[in-house]
C-alpha positions as CSV (number, residue, x, y, z in Angstrom):
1,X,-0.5,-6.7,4.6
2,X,-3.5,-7.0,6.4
3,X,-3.9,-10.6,7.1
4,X,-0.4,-9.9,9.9
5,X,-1.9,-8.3,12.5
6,X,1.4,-6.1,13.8
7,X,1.1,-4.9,10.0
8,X,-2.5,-4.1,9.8
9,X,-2.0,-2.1,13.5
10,X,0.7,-0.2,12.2
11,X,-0.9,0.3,9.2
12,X,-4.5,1.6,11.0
13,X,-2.2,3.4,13.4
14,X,-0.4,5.9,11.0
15,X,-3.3,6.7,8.7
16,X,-6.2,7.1,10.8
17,X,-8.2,4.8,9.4
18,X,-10.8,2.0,10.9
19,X,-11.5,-0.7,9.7
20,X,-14.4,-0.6,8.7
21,X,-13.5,3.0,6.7
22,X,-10.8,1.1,4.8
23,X,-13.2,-1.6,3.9
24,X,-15.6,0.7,2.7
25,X,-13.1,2.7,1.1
26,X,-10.7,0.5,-0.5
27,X,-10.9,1.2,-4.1
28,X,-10.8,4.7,-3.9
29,X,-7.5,6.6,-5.5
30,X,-6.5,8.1,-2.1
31,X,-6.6,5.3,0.2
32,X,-4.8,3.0,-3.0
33,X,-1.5,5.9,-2.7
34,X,-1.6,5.7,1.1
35,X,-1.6,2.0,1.0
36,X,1.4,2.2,-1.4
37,X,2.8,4.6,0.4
38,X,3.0,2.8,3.5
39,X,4.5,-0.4,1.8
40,X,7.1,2.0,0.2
41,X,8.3,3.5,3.5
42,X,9.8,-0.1,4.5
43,X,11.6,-2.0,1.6
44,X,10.4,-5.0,4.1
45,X,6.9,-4.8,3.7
46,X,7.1,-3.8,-0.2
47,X,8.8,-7.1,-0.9
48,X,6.6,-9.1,0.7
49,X,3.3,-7.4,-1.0
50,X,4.9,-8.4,-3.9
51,X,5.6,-11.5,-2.9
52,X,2.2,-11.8,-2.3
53,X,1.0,-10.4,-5.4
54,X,2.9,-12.2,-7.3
55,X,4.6,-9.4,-8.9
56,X,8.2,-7.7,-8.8
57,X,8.6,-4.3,-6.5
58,X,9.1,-2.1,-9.4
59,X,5.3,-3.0,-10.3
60,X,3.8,-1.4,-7.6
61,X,6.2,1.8,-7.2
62,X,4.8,1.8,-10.6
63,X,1.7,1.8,-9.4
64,X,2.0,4.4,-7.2
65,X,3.2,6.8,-9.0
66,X,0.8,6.2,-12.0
67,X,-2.6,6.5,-9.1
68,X,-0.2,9.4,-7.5
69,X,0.4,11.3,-10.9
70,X,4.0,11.2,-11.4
71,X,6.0,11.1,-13.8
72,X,8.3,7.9,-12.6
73,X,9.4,5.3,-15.0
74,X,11.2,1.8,-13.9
């Protein structure tokens, strides 16, 4: 998501967050929901971090609601 820059603007733009804050902060719980949060507002976007995961969509909604504490099964 970060490697297309009209992703990683969009991205900085609606959380807030500097780049350097989300480098230093990456592997906390809160910025791992927002992150999945933003790829699950556009179907788009959650595809294609899939894609480039390697894994299928349901595995990160999974994901995110697991780090989120849901209760959501595929």
């Amino acid at each position: 998501m970060l490697s297309d820059d009209t992703h990683a603007e969009r991205f900085l733009a609606l959380t807030g967050v500097a780049p350097g804050e989300l480098r230093a902060r990456i592997g906390e719980k809160t910025v791992l929901v927002a992150t999945l949060d933003f790829l699950m507002a556009h179907e788009p976007d959650l595809i294609a971090a899939a894609d480039a995961l390697g894994v299928a969509p349901p595995v990160l909604v999974a994901a995110h609601h697991a780090l989120a504490g849901s209760d959501w099964e595929p």
